[in-house]
C-alpha positions in Angstrom: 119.7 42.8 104.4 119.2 45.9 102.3 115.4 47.0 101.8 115.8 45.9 97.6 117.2 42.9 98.3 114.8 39.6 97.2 114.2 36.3 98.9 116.1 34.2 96.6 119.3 33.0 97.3 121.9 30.7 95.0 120.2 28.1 92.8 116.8 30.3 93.8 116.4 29.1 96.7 114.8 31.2 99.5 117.1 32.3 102.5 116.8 34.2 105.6 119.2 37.1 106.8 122.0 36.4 109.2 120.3 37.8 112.4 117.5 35.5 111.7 119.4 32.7 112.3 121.0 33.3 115.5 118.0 32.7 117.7 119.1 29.9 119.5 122.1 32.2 120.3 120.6 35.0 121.2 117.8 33.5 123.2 117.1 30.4 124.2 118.5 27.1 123.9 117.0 24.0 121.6 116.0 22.3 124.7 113.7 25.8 125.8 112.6 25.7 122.4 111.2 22.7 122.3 109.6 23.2 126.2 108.3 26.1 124.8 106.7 25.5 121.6 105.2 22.5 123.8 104.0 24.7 126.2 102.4 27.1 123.8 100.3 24.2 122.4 98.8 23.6 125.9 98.4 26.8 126.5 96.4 27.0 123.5 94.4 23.5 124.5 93.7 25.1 128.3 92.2 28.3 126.5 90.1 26.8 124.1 88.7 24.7 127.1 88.3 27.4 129.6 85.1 28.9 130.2 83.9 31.5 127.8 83.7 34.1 130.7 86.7 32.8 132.5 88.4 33.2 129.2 87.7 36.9 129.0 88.8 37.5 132.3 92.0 35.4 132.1 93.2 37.6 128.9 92.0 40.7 130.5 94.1 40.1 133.6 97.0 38.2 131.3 97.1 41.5 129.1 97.1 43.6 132.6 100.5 41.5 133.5 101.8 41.3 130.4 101.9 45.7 130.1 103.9 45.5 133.7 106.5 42.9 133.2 109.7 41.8 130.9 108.2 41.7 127.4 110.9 38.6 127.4 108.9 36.9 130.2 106.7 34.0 128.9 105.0 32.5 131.9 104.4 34.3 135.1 105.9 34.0 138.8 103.4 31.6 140.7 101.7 33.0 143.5 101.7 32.1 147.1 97.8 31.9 146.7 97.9 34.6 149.8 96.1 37.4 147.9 92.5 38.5 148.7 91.5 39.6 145.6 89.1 36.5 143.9 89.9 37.4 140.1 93.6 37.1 141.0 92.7 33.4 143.2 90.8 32.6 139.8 94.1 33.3 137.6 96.5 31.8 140.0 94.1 28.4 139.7 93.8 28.6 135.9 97.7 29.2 135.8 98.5 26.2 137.9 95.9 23.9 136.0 98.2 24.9 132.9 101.5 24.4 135.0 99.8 20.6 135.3 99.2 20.0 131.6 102.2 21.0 130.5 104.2 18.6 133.4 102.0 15.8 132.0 102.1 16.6 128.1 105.5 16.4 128.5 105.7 13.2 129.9 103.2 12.0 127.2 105.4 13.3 124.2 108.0 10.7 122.7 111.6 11.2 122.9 111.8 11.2 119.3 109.4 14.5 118.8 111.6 16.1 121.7 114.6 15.9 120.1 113.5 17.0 116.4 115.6 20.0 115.5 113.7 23.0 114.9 113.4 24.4 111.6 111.7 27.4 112.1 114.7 30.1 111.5 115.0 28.6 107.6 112.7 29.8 104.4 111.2 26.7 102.4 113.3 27.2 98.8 110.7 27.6 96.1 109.9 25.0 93.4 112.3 25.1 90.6 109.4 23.9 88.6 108.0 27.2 89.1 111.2 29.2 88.6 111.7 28.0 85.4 108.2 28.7 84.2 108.6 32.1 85.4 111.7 33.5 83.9 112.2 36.7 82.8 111.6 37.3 78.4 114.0 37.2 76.9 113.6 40.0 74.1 110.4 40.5 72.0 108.6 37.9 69.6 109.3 37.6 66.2 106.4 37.4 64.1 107.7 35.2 61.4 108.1 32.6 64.5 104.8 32.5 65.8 103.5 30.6 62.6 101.1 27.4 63.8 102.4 24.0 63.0 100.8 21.9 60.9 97.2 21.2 61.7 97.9 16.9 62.4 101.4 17.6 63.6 102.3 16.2 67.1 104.8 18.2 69.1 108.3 17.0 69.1 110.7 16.4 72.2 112.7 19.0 71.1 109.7 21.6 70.7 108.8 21.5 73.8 112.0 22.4 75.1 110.9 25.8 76.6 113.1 28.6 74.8 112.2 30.9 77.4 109.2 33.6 77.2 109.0 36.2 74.6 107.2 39.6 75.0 104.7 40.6 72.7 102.1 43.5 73.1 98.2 43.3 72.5 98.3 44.7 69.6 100.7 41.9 68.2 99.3 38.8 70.4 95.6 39.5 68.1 97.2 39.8 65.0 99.0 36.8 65.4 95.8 34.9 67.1 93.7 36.3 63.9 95.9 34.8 61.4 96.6 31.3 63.0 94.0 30.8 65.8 93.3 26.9 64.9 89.2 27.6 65.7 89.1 31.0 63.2 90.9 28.9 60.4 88.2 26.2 60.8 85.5 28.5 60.6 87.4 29.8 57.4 87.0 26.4 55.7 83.3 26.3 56.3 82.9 29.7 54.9 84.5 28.3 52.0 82.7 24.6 52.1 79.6 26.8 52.2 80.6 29.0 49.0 81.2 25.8 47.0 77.7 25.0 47.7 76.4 28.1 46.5 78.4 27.2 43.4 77.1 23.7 42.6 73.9 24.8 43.2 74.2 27.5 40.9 75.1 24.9 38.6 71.5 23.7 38.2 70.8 26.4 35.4 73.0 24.7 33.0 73.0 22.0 30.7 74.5 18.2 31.7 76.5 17.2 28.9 78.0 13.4 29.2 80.4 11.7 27.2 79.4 8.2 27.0 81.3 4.9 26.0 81.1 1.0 26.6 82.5 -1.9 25.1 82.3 -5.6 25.7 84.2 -9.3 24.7 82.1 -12.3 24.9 81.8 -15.8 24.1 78.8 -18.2 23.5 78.8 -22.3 22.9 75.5 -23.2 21.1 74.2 -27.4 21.0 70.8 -27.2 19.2 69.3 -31.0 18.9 65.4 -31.9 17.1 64.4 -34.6 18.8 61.3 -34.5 16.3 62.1 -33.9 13.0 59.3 -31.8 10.3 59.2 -33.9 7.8 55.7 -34.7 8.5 54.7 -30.7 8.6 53.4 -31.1 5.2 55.0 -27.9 4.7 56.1 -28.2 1.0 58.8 -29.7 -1.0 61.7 -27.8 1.5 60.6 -29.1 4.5 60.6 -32.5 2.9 63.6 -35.3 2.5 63.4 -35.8 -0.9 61.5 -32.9 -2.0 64.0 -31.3 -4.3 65.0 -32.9 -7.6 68.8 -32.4 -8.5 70.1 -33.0 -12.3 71.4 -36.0 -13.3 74.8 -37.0 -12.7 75.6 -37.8 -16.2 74.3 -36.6 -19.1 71.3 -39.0 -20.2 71.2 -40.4 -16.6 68.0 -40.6 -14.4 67.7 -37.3 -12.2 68.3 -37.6 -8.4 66.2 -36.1 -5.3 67.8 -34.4 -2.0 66.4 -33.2 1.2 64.7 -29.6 1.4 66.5 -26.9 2.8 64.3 -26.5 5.4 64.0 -30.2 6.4 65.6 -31.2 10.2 65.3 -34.9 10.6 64.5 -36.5 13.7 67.7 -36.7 16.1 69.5 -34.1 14.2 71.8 -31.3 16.3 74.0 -29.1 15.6 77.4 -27.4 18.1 78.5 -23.6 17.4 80.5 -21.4 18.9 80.6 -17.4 18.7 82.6 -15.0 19.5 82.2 -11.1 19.8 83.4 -8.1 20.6 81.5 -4.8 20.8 82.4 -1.0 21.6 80.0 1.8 21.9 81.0 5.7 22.4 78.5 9.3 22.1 77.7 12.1 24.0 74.6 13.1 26.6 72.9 16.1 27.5 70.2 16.5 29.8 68.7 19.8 30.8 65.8 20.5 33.4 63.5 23.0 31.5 60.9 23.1 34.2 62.3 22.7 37.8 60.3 24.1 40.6 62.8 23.0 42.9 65.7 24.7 41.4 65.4 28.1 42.7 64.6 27.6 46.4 67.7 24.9 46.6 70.3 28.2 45.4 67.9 30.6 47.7 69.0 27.9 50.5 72.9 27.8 49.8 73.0 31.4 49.7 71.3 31.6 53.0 74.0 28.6 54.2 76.8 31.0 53.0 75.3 34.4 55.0 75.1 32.1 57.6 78.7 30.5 58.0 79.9 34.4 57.0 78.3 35.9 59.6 79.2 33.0 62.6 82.9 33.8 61.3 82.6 37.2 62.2 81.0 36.5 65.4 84.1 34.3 65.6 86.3 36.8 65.8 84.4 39.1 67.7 84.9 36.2 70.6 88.6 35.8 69.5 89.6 39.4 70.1 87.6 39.5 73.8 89.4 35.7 74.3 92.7 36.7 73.8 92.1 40.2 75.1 90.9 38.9 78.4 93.7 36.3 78.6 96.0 38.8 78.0 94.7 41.6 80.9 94.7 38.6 83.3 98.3 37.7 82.3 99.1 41.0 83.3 97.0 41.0 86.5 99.5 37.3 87.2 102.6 39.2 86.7 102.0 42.2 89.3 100.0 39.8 91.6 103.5 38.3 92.0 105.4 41.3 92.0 103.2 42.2 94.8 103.6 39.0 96.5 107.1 39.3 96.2 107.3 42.3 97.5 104.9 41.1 100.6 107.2 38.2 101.4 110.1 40.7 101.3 109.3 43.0 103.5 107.8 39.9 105.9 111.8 38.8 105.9 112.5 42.8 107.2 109.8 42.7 109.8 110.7 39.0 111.1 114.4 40.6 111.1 113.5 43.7 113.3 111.3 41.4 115.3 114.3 39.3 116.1 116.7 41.9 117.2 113.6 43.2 119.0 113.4 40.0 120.6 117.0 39.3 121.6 116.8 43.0 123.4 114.3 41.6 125.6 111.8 44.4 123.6 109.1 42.0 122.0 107.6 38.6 123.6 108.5 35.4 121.9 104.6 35.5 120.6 105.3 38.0 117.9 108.5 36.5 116.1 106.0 33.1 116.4 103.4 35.2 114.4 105.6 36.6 111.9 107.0 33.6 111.1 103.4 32.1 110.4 102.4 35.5 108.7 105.4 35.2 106.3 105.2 31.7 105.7 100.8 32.4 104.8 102.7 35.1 102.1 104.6 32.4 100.8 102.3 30.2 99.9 100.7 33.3 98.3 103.7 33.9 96.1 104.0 29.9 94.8 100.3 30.6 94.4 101.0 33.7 92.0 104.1 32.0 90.5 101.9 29.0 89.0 98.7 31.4 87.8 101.2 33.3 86.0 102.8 30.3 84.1 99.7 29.0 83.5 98.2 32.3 82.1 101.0 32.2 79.7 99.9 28.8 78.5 96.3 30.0 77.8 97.6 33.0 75.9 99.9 30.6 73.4 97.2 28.7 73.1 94.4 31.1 72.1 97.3 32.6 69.9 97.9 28.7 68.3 101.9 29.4 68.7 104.2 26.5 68.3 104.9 24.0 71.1 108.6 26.0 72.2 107.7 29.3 72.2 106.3 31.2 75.6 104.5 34.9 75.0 104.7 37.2 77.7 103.1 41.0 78.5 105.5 43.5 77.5 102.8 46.2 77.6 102.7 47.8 81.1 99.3 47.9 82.5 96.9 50.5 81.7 93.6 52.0 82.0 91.2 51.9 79.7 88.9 55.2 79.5 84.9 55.5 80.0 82.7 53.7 77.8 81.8 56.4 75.7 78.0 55.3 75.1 75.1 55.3 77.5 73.3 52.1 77.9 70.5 52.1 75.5 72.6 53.8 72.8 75.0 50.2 73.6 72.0 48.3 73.4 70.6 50.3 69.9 74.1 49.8 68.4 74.9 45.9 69.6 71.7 44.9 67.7 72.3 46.6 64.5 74.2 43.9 62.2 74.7 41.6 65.1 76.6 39.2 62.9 75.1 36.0 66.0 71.6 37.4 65.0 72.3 38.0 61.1 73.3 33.6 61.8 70.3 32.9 63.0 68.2 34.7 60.7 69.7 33.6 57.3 70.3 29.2 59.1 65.9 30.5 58.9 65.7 31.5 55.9 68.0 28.7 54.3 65.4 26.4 56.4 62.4 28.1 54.5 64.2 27.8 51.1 65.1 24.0 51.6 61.3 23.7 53.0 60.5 24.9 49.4 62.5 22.8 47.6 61.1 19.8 49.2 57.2 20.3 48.8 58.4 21.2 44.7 58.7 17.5 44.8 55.1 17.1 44.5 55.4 19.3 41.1 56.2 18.1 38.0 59.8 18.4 36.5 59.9 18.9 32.4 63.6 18.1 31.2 65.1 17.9 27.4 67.4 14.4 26.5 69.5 14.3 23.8 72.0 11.0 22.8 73.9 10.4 20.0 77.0 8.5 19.1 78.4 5.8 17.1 79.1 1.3 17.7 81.3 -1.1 16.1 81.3 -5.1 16.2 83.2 -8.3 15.5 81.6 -11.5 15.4 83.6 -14.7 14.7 81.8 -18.3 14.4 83.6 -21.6 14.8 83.9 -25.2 15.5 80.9 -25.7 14.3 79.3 -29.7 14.2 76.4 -31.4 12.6 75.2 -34.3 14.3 72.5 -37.1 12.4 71.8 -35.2 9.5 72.0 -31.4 11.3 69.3 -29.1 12.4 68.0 -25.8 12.2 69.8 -24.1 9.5 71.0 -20.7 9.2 73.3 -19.1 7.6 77.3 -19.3 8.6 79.4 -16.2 8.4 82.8 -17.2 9.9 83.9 -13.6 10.5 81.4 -10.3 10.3 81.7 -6.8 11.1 79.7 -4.3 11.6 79.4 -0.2 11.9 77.3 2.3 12.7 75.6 5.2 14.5 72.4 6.2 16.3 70.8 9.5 17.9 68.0 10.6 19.5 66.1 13.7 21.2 63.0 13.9 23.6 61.4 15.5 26.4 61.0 13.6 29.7 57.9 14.5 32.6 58.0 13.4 35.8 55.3 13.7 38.3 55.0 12.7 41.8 51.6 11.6 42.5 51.7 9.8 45.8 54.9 9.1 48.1 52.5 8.0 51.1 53.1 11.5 52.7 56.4 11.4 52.6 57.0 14.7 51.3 54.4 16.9 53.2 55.9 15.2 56.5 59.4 16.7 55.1 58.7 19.8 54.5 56.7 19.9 58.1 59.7 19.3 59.7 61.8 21.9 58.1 58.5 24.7 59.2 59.3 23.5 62.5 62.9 23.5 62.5 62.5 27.0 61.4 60.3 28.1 64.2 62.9 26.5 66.7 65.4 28.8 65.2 63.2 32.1 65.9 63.0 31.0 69.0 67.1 30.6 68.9 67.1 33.9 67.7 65.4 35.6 70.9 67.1 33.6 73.3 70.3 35.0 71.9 68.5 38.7 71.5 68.2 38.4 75.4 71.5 37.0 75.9 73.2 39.9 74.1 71.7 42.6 76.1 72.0 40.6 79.3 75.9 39.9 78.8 76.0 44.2 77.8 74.4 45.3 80.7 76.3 43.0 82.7 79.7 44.3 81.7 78.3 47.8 81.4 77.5 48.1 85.2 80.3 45.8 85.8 82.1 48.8 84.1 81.2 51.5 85.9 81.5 49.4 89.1 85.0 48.8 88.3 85.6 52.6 87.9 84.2 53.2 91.3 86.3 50.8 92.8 89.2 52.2 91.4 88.7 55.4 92.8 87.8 53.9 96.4 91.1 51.6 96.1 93.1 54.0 95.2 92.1 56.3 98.1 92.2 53.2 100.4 95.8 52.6 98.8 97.2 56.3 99.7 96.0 55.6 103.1 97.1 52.5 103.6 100.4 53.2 102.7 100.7 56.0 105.4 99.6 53.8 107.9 101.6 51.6 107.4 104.7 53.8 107.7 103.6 55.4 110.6 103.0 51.9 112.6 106.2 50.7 111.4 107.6 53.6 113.2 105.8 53.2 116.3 106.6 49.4 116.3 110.1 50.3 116.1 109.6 52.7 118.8 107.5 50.4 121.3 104.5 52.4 120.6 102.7 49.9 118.7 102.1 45.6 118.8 102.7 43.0 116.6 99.4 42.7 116.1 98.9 46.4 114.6 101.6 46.2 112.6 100.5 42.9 111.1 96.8 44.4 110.6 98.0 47.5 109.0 100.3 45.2 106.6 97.1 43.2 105.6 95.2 46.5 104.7 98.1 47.5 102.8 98.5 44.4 100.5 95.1 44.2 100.2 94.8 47.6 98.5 97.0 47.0 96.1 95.4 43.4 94.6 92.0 45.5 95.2 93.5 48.1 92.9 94.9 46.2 90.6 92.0 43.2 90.3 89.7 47.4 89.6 92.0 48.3 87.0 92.2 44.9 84.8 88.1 44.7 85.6 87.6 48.3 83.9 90.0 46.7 81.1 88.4 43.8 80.7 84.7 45.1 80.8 85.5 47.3 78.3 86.8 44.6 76.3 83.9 42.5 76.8 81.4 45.4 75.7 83.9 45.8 72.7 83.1 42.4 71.6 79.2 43.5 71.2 79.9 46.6 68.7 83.2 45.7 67.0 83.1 46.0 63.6 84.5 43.1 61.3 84.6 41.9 58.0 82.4 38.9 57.0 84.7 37.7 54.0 87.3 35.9 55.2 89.8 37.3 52.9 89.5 40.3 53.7 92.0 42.0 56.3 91.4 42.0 60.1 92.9 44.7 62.1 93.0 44.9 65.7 90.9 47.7 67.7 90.9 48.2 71.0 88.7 51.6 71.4 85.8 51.7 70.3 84.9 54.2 67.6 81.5 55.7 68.0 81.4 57.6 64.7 81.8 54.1 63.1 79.0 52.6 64.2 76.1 52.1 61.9 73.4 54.3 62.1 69.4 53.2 63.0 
């Protein structure tokens, strides 16, 4: 097995070299195997129960024997319990307490466990979950594909096919999160919702012109009945029966008499019915020419609109440190498994040298044991790494809103970011100058004060100007029209009538609140108190801003520092572990200090990468506090990742 070589076999799964596998040949049979991994358990039950004192001594005088016999020798020749020395009585008794426990755990141990085959000399194959989730881009991102679906849209089984995952650098992975990051777009509509306001309250200055029109069809049955005629009224000659004289008939003849014109007689009714049909059109205008509450309600939607401007600039302040901070710890995934990788590697190289050290009769059967367990504890390490990497990917597409198939991946190698060029107080100067979180607070205030305003104008009165005019037409039909006994209540009988015509009219309207039971001065409280809540708001998040800057500036310069002591420890590491990779070859050196020094060594290089990615993403964190961005939402982002001083505004 060639030093480059991985752990991954055909159809990814993990395999051991040749020589690791002929254990059983070299050394021991599957019967001694099983006797002594038995053994070693009860060896490990006797120590644990031994004396603490006794304990010392029995490794003191077990490491004495160990340095002048057979490295290959596991258990030691009994004694004929004729030496003098008591230490050496002491060890022969602890040694033949053991020999006892091990006769009676195996006669404890069912046959079934005794004849398990051992499975120690293969490497567990890793999930092909996690192989698949971790394969290699395959070429750079396109742009044009990272467009968001639809807002409602569901993913479809065929989008979430993985297509494999697509590099993409920093750079790229903002721009594409600052046009289609799903929370940025949102704030985008309120900025917008909040501008419309600002419009229709504008609005308020103008005129209200209505165009106005009604029409109506309607039917009415009329039965009018006098129980009580008026004949007796003594009203005159028309209210009388006979009280008008008609001409005679014939010339020469005696003149006639007929009822008034006015006369109902008792019992009389009459039955009518009327139709009509009426339609009415003109125009409207109202106008406010006194309205005290006018100007603090547009005062209050401008405020509104500073507001929702400034939280979308803070939004993409925390966008850019989001995705720049998912992106530094995707990067941290990938070369944690690299090294990983590498660690279980090289575990497979020492666990091969150990073997053939082993089947010389060179190393005791207790170091192969331990790096077997060592490189099975790297193992789990690397499936470790494997997921964190897949599932940084899958933070990074979503913070960049790409669709459901596509994967991003760090193309740019990692790098260091340089000093933060500004001192502490300057930070702290700069991050407070047109803070867009504080500019929020301070203009939701002001819009509070403004709407405060408006409310206790209420209580003044409100002159406005009406003006109507406009135009009607009619149709009236009457029929089936009865008299009953003689009729009643006459009137006159148009069958069909029409009518047209036109109105208009101007006037001035007051209104005056003059009691709402306190109504309105316990609104307006409110809104003062709202108001002082939000200055409060605004110095919690005063103090939260300098306490997340000092925290990444010290974090900063702690990271630096670590950098430099990790990389030192790295240099180091690395030649000791070369030199006691020698000497274990040689004999010189253990198990034990070859394992150690392989611990130091891994653990420099996460400790210097883990310093590097916390210098990147401190600086990106005290980036977030002095970035300059636009607050109109059309207006063009573009990514920066250094920090400009000359830019900054001046105090």
């Amino acid at each position: 097995m060639s030093p480059g070589s991985g752990i991954l076999g055909p159809n990814n799964v993990a395999v051991l070299p040749q020589s690791m596998e002929r254990v059983g040949e070299g050394g021991r049979s599957r019967d001694g195997l099983q006797r002594g991994r038995w053994r070693f358990g009860a060896l490990a039950v006797a120590l644990i129960a031994a004396p603490l004192a006794e304990l010392g001594d029995i490794q003191a005088q077990a490491q004495a024997q160990s340095q002048n016999r057979p490295a290959a020798s596991a258990v030691p020749a009994p004694s004929d319990g004729r030496s003098g020395d008591p230490e050496i009585r002491r060890l022969e008794r602890t040694w033949r307490q053991l020999d006892q426990q091990l006769r009676t755990l195996d006669t404890v141990l069912p046959p079934e466990l005794q004849s398990q085959p051992a499975d120690r000399d293969s490497v567990s194959p890793l999930p092909a979950n996690l192989i698949k989730a971790n394969q290699a881009p395959r070429g750079a991102l396109d742009p044009a594909q990272a467009k968001p679906v639809a807002p409602l849209a569901l993913p479809t089984p065929l989008q979430l096919k993985d297509k494999g995952a697509q590099g993409l650098s920093l750079e790229q992975a903002l721009a594409i999160a600052f046009a289609g990051s799903a929370t940025l777009q949102g704030q985008r509509e309120q900025v917008a919702s909040s501008l419309a306001s600002l419009q229709a309250a504008l609005g308020a200055w103008w005129p209200q012109i209505s165009a106005v029109a009604s029409g109506s069809s309607s039917q009415i049955g009329t039965w009018v009945g006098a129980p009580v005629g008026n004949a007796n009224l003594g009203f005159g000659p028309q209210f009388a029966p006979n009280g008008i004289a008609t001409p005679p008939a014939v010339p020469g003849g005696a003149a006639g008499t007929t009822a008034g014109a006015f006369f109902v007689p008792s019992g009389g009714g009459t039955y009518l019915n009327e139709s009509q049909n009426q339609f009415q059109a003109g125009l409207e205008l109202n106008y406010a020419l006194i309205d005290f509450a006018r100007t603090p309600k547009i005062k209050a939607a401008g405020a509104q609109l500073r507001s929702a401007r400034n939280t979308y600039a803070a939004n993409l302040r925390s966008l850019q440190l989001q995705v720049s901070e998912a992106y530094y710890k995707l990067q941290q995934a990938e070369q944690l498994v690299r090294i990983r990788d590498a660690a279980v590697r090289n575990d497979l190289l020492i666990l091969q040298d150990t073997l053939d050290l082993k089947i010389a009769g060179l190393v005791p059967r207790l170091d192969v044991l331990r790096r077997r367990a060592i490189e099975a504890s790297d193992q789990e390490l690397l499936i470790q790494a494997l997921a964190d990497r897949a599932v940084a990917r899958r933070q990074l597409a979503v913070l960049l809103n790409l669709p459901p198939e596509l994967t991003p991946e760090a193309s740019d190698p990692i790098s260091l970011q340089a000093r933060w060029p500004l001192d502490l107080d300057k930070t702290l100067l700069a991050a407070y100058a047109g803070n867009p979180e504080l500019e929020s607070i301070l203009a939701v205030r002001d819009a509070l004060a403004r709407n405060r305003d408006a409310v206790a104008a209420g209580l003044l009165p409100k002159l406005s100007l009406f003006a109507i005019a406009g135009g009607s037409a009619s149709n009236t039909n009457q029929f089936d029209v009865s008299v009953f006994n003689g009729g009643c209540c006459g009137a006159t009988l148009i069958p069909v009538e029409n009518a047209n015509g036109y109105d208009w009219s101007v006037g001035l309207s007051l209104r005056w609140l003059l009691f709402d039971g306190g109504t309105t001065a316990a609104e307006a409280r409110a809104l003062d108190r709202r108001s002082a809540a939000e200055a409060q708001s605004y110095a919690a998040q005063r103090n939260a801003i300098r306490l997340r800057l000092e925290q990444s500036f010290f974090n900063h310069e702690a990271s630096l520092a670590k950098l430099a002591s990790a990389r030192r420890g790295l240099a180091a590491a690395i030649e000791a572990y070369r030199d006691v990779r020698l000497r274990y070859l040689s004999g010189l050196s253990n198990e034990l200090d070859l394992s150690n020094t392989e611990d130091k060594l891994i653990n420099a290089l996460v400790s210097r990468l883990n310093a590097t990615v916390g210098v990147n993403i401190t600086y990106a964190q005290l980036l977030r506090e002095l970035l300059p961005v636009p607050r109109d939402p059309s207006q063009p982002v573009q990514p920066q990742l250094q920090l400009d001083p000359a830019a900054l505004p001046s105090r």
